[in-house]
C-alpha positions as CSV (number, residue, x, y, z in Angstrom):
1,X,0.0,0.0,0.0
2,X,2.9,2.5,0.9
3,X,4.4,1.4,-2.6
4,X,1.2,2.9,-4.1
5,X,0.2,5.7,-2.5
6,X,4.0,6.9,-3.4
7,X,3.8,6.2,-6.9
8,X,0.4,7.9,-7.2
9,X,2.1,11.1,-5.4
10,X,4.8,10.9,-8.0
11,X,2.8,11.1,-11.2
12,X,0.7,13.7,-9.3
13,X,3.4,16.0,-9.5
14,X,4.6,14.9,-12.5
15,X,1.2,16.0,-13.9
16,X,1.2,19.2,-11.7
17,X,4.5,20.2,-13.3
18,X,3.9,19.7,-16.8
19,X,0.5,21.8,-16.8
20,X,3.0,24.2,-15.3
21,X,5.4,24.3,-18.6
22,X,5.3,27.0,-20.6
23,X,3.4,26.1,-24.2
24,X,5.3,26.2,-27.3
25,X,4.8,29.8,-29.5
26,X,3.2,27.6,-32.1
27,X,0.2,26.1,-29.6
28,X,-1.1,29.1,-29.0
29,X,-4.3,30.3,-30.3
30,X,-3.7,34.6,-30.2
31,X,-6.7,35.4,-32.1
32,X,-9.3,33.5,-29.4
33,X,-7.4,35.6,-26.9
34,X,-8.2,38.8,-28.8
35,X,-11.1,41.0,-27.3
36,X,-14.4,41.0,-29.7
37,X,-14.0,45.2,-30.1
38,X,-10.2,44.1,-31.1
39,X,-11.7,41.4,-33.3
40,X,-14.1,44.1,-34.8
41,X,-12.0,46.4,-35.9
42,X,-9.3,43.6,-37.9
43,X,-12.4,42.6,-39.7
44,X,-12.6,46.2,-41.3
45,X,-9.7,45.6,-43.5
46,X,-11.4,41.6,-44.7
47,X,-12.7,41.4,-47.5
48,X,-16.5,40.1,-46.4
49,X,-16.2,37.1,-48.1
50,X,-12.9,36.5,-45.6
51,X,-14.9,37.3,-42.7
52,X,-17.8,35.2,-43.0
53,X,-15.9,32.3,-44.0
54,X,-14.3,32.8,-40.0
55,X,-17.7,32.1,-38.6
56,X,-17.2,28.5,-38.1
57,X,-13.8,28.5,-37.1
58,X,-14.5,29.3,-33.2
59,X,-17.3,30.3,-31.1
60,X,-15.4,33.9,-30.4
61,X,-15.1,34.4,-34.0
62,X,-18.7,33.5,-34.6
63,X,-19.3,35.9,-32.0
64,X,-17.5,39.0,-33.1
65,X,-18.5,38.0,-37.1
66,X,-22.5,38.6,-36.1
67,X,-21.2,41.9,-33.7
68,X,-19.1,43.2,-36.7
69,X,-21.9,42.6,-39.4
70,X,-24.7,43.6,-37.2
71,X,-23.6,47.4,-36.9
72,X,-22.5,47.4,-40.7
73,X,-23.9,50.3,-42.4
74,X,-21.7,50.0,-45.8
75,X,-21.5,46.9,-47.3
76,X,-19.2,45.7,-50.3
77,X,-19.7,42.3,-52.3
78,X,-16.3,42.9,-54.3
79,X,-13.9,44.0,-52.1
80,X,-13.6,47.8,-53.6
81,X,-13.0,46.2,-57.0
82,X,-16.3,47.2,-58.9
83,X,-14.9,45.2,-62.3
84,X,-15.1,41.9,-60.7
85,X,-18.6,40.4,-60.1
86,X,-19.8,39.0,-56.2
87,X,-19.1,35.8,-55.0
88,X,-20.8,32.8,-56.8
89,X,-22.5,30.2,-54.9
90,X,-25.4,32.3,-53.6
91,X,-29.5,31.5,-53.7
92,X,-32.7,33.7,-52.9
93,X,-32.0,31.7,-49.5
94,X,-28.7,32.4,-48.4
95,X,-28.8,35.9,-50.0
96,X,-31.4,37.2,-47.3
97,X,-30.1,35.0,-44.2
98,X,-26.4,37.2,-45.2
99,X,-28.3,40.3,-45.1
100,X,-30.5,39.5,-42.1
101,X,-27.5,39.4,-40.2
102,X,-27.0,43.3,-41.2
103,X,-29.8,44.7,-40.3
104,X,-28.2,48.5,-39.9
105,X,-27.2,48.1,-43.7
106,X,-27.4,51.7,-45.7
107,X,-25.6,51.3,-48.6
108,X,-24.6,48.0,-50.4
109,X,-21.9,47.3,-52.6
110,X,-20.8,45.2,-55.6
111,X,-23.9,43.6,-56.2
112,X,-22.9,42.5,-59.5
113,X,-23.9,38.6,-60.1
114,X,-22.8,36.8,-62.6
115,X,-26.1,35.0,-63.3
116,X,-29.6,35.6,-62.6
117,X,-32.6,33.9,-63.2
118,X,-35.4,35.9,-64.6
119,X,-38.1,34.3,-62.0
120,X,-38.4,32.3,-59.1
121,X,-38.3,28.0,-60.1
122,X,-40.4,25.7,-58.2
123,X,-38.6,22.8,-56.7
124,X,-35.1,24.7,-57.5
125,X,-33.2,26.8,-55.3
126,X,-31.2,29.6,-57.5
127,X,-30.4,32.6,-57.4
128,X,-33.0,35.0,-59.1
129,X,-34.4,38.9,-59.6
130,X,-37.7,37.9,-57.0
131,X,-35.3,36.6,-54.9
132,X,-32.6,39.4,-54.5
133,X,-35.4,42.0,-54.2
134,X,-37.1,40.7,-51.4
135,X,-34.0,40.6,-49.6
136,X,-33.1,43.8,-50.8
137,X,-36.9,44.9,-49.4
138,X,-36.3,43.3,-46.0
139,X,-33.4,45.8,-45.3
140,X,-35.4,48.5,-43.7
141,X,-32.8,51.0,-43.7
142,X,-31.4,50.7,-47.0
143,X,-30.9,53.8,-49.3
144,X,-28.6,52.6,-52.0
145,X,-27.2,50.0,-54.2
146,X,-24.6,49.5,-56.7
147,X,-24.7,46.9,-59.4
148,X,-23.9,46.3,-63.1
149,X,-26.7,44.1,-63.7
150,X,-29.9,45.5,-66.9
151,X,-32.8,43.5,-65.3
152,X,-32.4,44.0,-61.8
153,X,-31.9,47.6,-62.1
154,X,-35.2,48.2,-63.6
155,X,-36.8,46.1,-61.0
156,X,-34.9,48.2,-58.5
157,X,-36.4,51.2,-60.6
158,X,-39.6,49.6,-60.4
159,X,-39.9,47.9,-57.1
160,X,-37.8,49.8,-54.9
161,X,-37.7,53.2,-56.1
162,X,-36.1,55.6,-52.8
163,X,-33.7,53.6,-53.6
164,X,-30.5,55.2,-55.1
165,X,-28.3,53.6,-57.4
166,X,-25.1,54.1,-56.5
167,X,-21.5,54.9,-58.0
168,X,-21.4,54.3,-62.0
169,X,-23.7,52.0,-63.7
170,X,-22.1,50.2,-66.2
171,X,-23.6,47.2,-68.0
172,X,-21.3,44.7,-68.2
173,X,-23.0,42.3,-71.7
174,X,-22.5,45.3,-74.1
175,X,-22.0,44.3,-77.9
176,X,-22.5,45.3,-81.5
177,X,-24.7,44.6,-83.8
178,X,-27.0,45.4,-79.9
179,X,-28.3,42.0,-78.3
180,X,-32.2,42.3,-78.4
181,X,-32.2,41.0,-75.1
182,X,-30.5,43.7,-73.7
183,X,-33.1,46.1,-72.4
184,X,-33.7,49.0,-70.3
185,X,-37.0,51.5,-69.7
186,X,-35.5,54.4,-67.5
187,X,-38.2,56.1,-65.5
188,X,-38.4,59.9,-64.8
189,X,-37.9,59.0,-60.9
190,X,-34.7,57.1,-61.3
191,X,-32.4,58.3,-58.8
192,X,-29.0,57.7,-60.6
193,X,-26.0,60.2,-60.9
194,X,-23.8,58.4,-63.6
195,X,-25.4,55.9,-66.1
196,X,-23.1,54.0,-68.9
197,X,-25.0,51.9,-71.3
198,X,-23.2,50.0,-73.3
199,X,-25.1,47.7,-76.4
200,X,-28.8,48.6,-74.8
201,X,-32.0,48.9,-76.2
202,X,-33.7,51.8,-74.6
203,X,-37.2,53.4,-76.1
204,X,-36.2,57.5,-74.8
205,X,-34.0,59.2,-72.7
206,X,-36.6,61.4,-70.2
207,X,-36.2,63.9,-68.2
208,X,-33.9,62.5,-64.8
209,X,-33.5,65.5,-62.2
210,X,-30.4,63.5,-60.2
211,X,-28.8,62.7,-63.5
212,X,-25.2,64.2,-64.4
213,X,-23.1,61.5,-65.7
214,X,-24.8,59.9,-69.5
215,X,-22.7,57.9,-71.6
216,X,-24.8,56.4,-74.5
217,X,-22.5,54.0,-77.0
218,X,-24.0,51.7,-79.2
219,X,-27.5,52.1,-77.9
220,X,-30.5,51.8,-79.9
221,X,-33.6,54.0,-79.4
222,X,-36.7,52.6,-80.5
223,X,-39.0,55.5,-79.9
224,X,-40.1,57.5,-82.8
225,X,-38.8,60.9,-80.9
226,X,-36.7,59.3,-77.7
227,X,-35.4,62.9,-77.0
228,X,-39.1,64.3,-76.7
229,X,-38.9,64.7,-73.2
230,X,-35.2,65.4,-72.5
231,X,-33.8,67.5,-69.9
232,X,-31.4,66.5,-67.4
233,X,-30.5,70.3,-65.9
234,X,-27.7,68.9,-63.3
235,X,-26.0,67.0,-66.7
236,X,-21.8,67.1,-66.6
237,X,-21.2,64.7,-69.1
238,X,-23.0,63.5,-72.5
239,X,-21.3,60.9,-74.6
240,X,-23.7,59.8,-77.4
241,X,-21.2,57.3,-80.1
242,X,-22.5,55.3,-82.7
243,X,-26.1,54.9,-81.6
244,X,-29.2,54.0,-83.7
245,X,-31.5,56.5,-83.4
246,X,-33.8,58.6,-85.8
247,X,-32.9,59.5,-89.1
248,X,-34.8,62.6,-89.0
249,X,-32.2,65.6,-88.1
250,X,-35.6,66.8,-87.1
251,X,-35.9,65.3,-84.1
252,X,-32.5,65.8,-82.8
253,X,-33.9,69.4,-81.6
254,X,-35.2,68.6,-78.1
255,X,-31.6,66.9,-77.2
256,X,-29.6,70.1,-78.3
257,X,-31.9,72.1,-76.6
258,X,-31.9,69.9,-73.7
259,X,-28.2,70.1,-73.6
260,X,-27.9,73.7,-73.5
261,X,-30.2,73.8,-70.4
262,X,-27.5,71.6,-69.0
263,X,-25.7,74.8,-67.4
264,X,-23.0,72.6,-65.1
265,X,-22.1,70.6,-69.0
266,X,-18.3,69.9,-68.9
267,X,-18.3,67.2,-71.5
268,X,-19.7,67.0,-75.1
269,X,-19.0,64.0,-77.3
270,X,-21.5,63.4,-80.6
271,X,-20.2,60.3,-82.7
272,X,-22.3,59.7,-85.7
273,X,-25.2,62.0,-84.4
274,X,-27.3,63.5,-87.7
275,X,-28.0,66.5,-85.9
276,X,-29.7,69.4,-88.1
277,X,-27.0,71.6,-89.2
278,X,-26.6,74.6,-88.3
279,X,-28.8,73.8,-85.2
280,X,-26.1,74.0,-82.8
281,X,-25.3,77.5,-84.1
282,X,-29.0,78.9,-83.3
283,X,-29.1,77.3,-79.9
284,X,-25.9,78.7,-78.6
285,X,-27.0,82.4,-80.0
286,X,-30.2,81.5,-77.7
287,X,-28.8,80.3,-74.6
288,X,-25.0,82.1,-74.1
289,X,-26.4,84.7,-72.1
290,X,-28.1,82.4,-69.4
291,X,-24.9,79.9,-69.5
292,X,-25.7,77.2,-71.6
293,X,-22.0,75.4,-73.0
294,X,-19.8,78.1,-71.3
295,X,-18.6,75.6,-69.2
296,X,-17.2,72.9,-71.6
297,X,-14.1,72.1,-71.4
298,X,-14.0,69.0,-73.6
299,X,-15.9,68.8,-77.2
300,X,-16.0,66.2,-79.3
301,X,-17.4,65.8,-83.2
302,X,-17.3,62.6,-85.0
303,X,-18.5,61.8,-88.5
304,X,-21.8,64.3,-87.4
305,X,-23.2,63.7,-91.1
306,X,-24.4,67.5,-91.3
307,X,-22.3,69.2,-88.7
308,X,-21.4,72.8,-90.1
309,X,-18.6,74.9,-89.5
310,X,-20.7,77.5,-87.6
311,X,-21.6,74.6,-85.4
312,X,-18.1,74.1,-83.9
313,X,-17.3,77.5,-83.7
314,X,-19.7,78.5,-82.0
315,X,-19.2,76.1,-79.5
316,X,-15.6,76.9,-79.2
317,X,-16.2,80.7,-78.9
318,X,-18.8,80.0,-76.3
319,X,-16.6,77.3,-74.4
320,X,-13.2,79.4,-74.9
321,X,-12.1,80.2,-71.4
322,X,-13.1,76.7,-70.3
323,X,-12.1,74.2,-72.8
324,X,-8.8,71.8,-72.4
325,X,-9.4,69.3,-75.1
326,X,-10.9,69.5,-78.7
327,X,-11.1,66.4,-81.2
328,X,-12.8,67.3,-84.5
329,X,-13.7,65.1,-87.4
330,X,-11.8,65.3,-90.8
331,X,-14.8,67.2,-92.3
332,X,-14.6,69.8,-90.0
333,X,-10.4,69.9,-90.2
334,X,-10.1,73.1,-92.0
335,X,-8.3,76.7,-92.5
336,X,-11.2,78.1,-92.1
337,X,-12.5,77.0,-88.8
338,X,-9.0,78.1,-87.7
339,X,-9.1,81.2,-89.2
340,X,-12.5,82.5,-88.2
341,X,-11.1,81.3,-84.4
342,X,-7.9,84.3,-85.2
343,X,-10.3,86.5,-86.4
344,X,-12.3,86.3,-82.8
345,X,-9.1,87.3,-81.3
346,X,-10.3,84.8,-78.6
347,X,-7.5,83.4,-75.6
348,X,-7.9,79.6,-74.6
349,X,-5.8,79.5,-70.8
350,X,-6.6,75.9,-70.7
351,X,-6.4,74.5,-73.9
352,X,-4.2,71.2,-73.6
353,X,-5.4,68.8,-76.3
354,X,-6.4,68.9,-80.0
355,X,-7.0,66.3,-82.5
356,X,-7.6,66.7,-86.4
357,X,-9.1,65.0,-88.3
358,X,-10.9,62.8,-85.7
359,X,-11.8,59.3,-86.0
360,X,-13.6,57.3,-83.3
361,X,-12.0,53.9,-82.5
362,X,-14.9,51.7,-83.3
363,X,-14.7,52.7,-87.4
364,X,-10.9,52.6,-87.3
365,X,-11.1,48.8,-85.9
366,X,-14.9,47.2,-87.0
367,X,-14.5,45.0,-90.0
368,X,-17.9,45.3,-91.2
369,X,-18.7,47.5,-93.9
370,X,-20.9,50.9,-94.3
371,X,-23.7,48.7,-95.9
372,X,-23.6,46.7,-92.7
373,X,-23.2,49.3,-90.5
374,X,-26.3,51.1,-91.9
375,X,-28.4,48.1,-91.6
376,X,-28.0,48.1,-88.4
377,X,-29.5,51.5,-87.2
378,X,-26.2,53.7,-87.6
379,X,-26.0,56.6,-89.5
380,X,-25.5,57.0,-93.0
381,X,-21.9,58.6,-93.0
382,X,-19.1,58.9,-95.4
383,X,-15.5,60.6,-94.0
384,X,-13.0,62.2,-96.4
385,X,-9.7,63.1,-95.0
386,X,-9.5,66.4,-93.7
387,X,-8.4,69.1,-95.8
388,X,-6.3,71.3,-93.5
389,X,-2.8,73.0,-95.1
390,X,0.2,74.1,-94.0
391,X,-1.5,77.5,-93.9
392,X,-4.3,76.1,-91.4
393,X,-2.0,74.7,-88.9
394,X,-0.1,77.9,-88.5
395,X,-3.1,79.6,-88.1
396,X,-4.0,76.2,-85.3
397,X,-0.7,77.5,-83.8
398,X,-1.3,81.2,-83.3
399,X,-4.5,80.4,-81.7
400,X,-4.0,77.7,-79.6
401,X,-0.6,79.2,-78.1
402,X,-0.3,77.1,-74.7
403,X,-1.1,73.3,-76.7
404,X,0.8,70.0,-74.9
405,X,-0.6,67.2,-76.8
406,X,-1.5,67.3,-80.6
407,X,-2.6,64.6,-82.8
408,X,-3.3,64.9,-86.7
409,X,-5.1,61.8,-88.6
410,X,-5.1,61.5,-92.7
411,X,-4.5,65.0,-93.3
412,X,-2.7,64.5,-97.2
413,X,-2.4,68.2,-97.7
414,X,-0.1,68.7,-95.0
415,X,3.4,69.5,-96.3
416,X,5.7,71.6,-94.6
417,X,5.7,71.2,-90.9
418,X,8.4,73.5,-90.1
419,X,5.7,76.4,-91.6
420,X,3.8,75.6,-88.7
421,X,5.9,77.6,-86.5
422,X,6.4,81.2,-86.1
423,X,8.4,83.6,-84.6
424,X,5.4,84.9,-82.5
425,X,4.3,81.3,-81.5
426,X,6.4,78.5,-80.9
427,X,4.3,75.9,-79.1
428,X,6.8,75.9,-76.4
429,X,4.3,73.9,-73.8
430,X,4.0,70.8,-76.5
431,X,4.7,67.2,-75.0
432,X,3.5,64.8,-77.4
433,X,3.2,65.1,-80.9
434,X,1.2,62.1,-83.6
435,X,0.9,62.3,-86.6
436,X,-0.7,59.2,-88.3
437,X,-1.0,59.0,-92.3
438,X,-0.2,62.5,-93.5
439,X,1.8,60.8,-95.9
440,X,2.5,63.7,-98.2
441,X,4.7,65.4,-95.2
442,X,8.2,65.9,-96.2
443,X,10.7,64.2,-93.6
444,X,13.5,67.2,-93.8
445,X,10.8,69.8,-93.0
446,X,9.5,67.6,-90.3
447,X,13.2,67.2,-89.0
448,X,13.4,71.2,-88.7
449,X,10.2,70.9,-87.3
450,X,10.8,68.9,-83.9
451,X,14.1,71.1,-83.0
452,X,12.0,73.9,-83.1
453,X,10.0,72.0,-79.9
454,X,12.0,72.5,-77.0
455,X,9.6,70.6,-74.9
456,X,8.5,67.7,-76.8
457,X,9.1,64.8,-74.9
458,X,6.9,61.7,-77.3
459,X,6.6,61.5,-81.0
460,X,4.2,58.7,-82.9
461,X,4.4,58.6,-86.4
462,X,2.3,55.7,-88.2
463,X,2.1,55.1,-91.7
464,X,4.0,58.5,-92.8
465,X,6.2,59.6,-95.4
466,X,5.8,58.7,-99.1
467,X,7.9,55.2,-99.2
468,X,11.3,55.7,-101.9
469,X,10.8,54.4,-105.3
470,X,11.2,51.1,-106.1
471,X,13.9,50.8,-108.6
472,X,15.6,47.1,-110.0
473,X,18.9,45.8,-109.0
474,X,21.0,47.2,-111.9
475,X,19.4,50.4,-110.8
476,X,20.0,50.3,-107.3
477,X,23.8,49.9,-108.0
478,X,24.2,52.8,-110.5
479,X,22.8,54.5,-107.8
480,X,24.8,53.6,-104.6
């Protein structure tokens, strides 16, 4: 019995002493020692996806997970990267148990899914418009949403409309020829600040109070007169490229009128927009006064089928003090715009960018023809290279004193560069200079011509210069 009770006090304080050893660094679990406030405030730098994937890794983290989410008043899906879309793997389900656990939520993020079903399937648990709204509609303090996504948009419009849709909405399925699924009705109580539509069918553009931000490319309007009812007063920015609209210049009116009511405009871009000519000219005359275009300081004209001279200038005269960057189509590249711009005896402080003889991407790159391009809504239009001279560009220099970045497409009358300069006006400000298939420029005037820049920093010459005859061998060495 002694034997015993001695060995039993032995491995008692065997036992004591080991509890009493120090655990190794590795053993020990720092983040369950961590306070739930301490826990709360690592979770703001997770993504969300990172945090609720902690939830059943301890009871502590589960704890501080529904703490942290439960006082969440902004919520992103995507991590602050609006290109990618949400996670995958949600249904109607799982969506509104997530957002039950954020009751306090005010705006919400990245809601851009990469699928969803139209309507709700019986016996099928997906992920679907009904779905996503009624979890949407069970936030009670919710005031805005961002997300890429046609259908669901409307349905916000529709369903939900205090709700404000937030950041820039840009559809993410955009193609030419337009998809005819691709579909959007925008009501006149839309609350949205920036809208980019991108290969959408849309019957009219109303009247949107909050709007300022409207970027329209490839969009096709099926109304009769989808401009009827324009007027978006708080506009900054109008981009309207290669849409298929009306034929009738006609009804172009209530858009240029529209715009000019626009007094806060910055930003004018019209690609392949038959506006009437000569329209732009009598609207300007109407609205200077009250402020309408004064403060553009970017315009934009691209194969406008019956854009005038008059048109431009006016724009430019009205815009002067404002404007940094002017790209005008090769119709439009002449003396005369340039010259009529001296005569004003007008001063441009801002003026940064010009390009000449203008060309938008989408024509310079599609493979399909006019025919094609016609039949599919656009705008009967025809470029010819500009006709600017030697003569015009000086003039361009003596107007536009303080240019840094210059870029001159298919001009074939240019010939002398180094004509371009004057004593008076030297372009000393210019950076960057491109000049892309002015073949008929002569390479020794264009050498005198670039020493005469002392700040010019990038040149980009493409397809220039007339190439050397071709002459036969026996030639080539009576000639060397």
């Amino acid at each position: 019995m002694a034997s015993r009770r001695k060995t039993s006090r032995l491995q008692l304080v065997k036992h004591s002493h080991e509890a009493q050893l120090p655990q190794p660094e590795e053993d020990k679990d720092y983040v369950n020692q961590l306070s739930h406030e301490l826990l709360c405030q690592i979770f703001r730098y997770l993504p969300l996806k990172d945090i609720i994937s902690m939830e059943c890794l301890s009871r502590k983290l589960r704890e501080a997970v529904s703490l942290y989410l439960r006082v969440l008043r902004v919520v992103d899906l995507c991590a602050g990267r609006w290109w990618e879309y949400m996670p995958s793997g949600f249904t109607d389900s799982s969506f509104q148990i997530l957002l039950k656990k954020m009751p306090e939520v005010e705006q919400l993020y990245g809601l851009h899914p990469r699928f969803l079903e139209r309507r709700r399937v019986r016996g099928y648990e997906a992920f679907s418009i009904p779905g996503l709204l009624e979890a949407l509609q069970a936030c009670p303090n919710l005031m805005g949403v961002e997300t890429s996504h046609l259908e669901l948009v409307e349905a916000i419009w529709n369903y939900m409309p205090q709700v404000h849709i937030l950041g820039k909405f840009r559809n993410r399925n955009g193609a030419f020829p337009i998809p005819p699924e691709n579909k959007l009705t925008i009501p006149v109580t839309a609350k949205i600040q920036t809208l980019h539509l991108v290969g959408v069918n849309v019957p009219e553009i109303p009247c949107v109070a909050m709007l300022r931000h409207l970027s329209l490319k490839w969009v096709r309007l099926t109304k009769p007169q989808p401009f009827k009812d324009f007027l978006c007063v708080n506009l900054k920015t109008f981009v309207m490229k290669n849409c298929a609209g009306p034929t009738n210049s006609l009804k172009y009116v209530p858009l240029v009128t529209g715009l000019a009511s626009a007094r806060s405009l910055e930003q004018l871009e019209l690609v392949r927009v038959p506006f009437l000519g000569g329209l732009i000219q009598h609207v300007v005359e109407d609205s200077w006064r009250s402020g309408g275009f004064r403060n553009l300081h970017t315009i934009v004209f691209g194969a406008c089928k019956n854009a005038l001279e008059v048109d431009l200038g006016y724009l430019i005269i009205t815009a002067a003090r404002r404007l940094h960057e002017l790209r005008i189509q090769p119709s439009l590249t002449k003396d005369g715009v340039f010259s009529a711009l001296k005569m004003a005896e007008l001063e441009f402080p801002q003026f940064e960018t010009l390009h000449l003889g203008y060309v938008d991407e989408f024509l310079l790159q599609c493979k399909m023809s006019h025919a094609e391009l016609v039949k599919y809504g656009l705008a009967d239009v025809t470029e010819n290279p500009g006709i600017i001279t030697d003569i015009g560009l000086r003039v361009v220099n003596e107007v536009f004193t303080n240019i840094k970045y210059l870029v001159v497409y298919n001009c074939p009358h240019l010939h002398n560069p180094h004509s371009w300069i004057t004593d008076q006006c030297r372009w000393s400000r210019l950076v960057d200079l491109t000049l892309v298939r002015c073949h008929a420029i002569k390479l020794e005037s264009f050498c005198q011509f670039i020493e005469l820049l002392p700040c010019l920093e990038f040149i980009c010459l493409d397809q220039m210069f007339r190439e050397p005859p071709k002459v036969g061998h026996t030639q080539a060495v009576t000639i060397f």
